[in-house]
C-alpha positions as CSV (number, residue, x, y, z in Angstrom):
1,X,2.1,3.9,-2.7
2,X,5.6,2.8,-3.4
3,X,5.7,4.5,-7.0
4,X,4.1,8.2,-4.7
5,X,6.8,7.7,-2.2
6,X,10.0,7.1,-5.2
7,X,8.3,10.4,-7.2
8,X,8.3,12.9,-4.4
9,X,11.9,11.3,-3.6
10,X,13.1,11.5,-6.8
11,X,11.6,15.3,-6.8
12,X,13.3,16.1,-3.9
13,X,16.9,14.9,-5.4
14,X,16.0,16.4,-8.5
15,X,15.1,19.6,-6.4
16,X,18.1,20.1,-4.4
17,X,21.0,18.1,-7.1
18,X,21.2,15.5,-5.3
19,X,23.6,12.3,-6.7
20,X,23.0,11.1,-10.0
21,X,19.4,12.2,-10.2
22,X,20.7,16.4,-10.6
23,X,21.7,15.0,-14.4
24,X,18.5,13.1,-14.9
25,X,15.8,14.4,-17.3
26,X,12.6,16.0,-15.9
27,X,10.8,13.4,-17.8
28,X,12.5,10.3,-15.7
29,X,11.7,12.3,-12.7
30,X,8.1,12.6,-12.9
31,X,7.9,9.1,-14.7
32,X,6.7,7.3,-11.1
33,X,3.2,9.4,-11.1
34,X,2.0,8.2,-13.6
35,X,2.9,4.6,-13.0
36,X,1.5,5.4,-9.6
37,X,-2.2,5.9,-11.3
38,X,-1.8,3.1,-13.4
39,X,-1.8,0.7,-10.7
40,X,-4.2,2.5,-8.9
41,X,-6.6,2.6,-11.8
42,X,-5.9,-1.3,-11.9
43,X,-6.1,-2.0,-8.4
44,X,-9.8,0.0,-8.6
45,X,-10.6,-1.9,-12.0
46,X,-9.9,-5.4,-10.8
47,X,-11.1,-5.6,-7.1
48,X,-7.8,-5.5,-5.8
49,X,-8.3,-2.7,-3.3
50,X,-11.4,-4.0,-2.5
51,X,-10.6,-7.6,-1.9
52,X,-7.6,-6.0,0.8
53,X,-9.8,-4.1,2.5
54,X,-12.2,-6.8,3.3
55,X,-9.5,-9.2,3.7
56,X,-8.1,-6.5,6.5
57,X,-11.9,-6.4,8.1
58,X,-12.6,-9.8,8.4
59,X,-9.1,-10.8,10.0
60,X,-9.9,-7.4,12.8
61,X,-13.2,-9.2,12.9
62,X,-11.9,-12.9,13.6
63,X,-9.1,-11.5,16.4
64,X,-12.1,-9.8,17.7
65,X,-14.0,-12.6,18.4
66,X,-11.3,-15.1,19.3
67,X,-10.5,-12.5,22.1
68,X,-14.1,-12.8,23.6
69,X,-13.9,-16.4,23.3
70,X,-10.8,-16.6,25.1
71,X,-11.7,-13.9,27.9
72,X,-15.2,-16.3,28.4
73,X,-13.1,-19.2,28.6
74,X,-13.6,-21.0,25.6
75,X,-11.2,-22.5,23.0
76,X,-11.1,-20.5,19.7
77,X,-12.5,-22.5,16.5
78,X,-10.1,-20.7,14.2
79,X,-8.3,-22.9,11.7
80,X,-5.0,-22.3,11.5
Protein backbone atom coordinates (compact mmCIF):
# COMPACT_ATOMS: atom_id res chain seq x y z
CA UNK A 1 0.00 0.00 0.00
CA UNK A 2 2.76 2.42 0.82
CA UNK A 3 4.53 1.98 -2.70
CA UNK A 4 0.29 2.84 -4.29
CA UNK A 5 0.07 5.71 -2.02
CA UNK A 6 4.09 7.25 -3.12
CA UNK A 7 3.03 6.45 -7.09
CA UNK A 8 -0.24 8.36 -7.22
CA UNK A 9 1.78 11.11 -5.11
CA UNK A 10 4.57 11.18 -7.11
CA UNK A 11 1.88 11.39 -10.24
CA UNK A 12 0.33 14.14 -8.76
CA UNK A 13 3.77 16.27 -8.43
CA UNK A 14 4.76 15.08 -11.63
CA UNK A 15 1.17 16.22 -12.91
CA UNK A 16 1.08 19.60 -11.63
CA UNK A 17 5.40 20.43 -11.51
CA UNK A 18 5.53 20.20 -8.34
CA UNK A 19 9.35 20.47 -6.49
CA UNK A 20 12.01 18.45 -7.70
CA UNK A 21 9.78 15.77 -9.08
CA UNK A 22 8.63 18.38 -12.38
CA UNK A 23 12.50 17.39 -13.61
CA UNK A 24 12.18 13.75 -12.82
CA UNK A 25 11.92 11.21 -15.66
CA UNK A 26 8.48 9.56 -16.42
CA UNK A 27 10.16 6.32 -15.78
CA UNK A 28 11.12 7.26 -11.93
CA UNK A 29 7.61 8.38 -11.61
CA UNK A 30 5.83 5.36 -12.46
CA UNK A 31 8.78 3.20 -10.91
CA UNK A 32 6.49 2.57 -7.40
CA UNK A 33 3.65 0.43 -9.36
CA UNK A 34 5.45 -1.85 -10.18
CA UNK A 35 7.28 -2.33 -6.96
CA UNK A 36 3.79 -2.14 -5.53
CA UNK A 37 2.89 -5.68 -7.45
CA UNK A 38 5.98 -7.11 -6.58
CA UNK A 39 5.25 -7.21 -3.07
CA UNK A 40 1.94 -7.97 -3.55
CA UNK A 41 2.66 -10.90 -5.71
CA UNK A 42 5.12 -11.87 -2.75
CA UNK A 43 2.88 -11.24 -0.03
CA UNK A 44 0.15 -13.60 -2.05
CA UNK A 45 3.12 -16.17 -2.89
CA UNK A 46 4.39 -16.60 0.68
CA UNK A 47 1.23 -16.48 3.02
CA UNK A 48 1.93 -13.14 4.13
CA UNK A 49 -1.49 -11.64 3.49
CA UNK A 50 -2.99 -14.58 4.65
CA UNK A 51 -1.12 -15.18 7.88
CA UNK A 52 -2.39 -11.08 8.70
CA UNK A 53 -5.63 -11.66 8.05
CA UNK A 54 -5.99 -14.53 10.39
CA UNK A 55 -3.70 -12.99 12.72
CA UNK A 56 -6.38 -9.83 12.56
CA UNK A 57 -9.46 -12.51 13.07
CA UNK A 58 -8.32 -14.34 15.82
CA UNK A 59 -7.15 -11.19 17.99
CA UNK A 60 -11.28 -9.70 17.09
CA UNK A 61 -12.07 -13.19 18.08
CA UNK A 62 -10.02 -13.31 21.56
CA UNK A 63 -11.31 -9.43 22.56
CA UNK A 64 -14.54 -10.89 21.74
CA UNK A 65 -14.59 -13.45 24.12
CA UNK A 66 -12.64 -11.81 26.87
CA UNK A 67 -15.50 -9.19 26.77
CA UNK A 68 -18.20 -11.91 27.53
CA UNK A 69 -16.09 -13.19 30.10
CA UNK A 70 -15.71 -10.01 31.74
CA UNK A 71 -19.51 -8.86 31.40
CA UNK A 72 -20.41 -12.63 33.07
CA UNK A 73 -18.07 -11.94 35.74
CA UNK A 74 -15.24 -14.10 35.14
CA UNK A 75 -11.41 -13.43 34.95
CA UNK A 76 -10.08 -13.66 31.32
CA UNK A 77 -7.58 -16.71 30.73
CA UNK A 78 -5.65 -14.68 28.20
CA UNK A 79 -1.88 -14.76 28.42
CA UNK A 80 -0.31 -11.79 28.27
Amino acid sequence: MFFLIVGIGLIFLKYFAVGFVADLSWWWVLSPFPMAMAWWAWADATGYTKRKAMEKMDKRKQDRLDRQREALGIKSKRRK
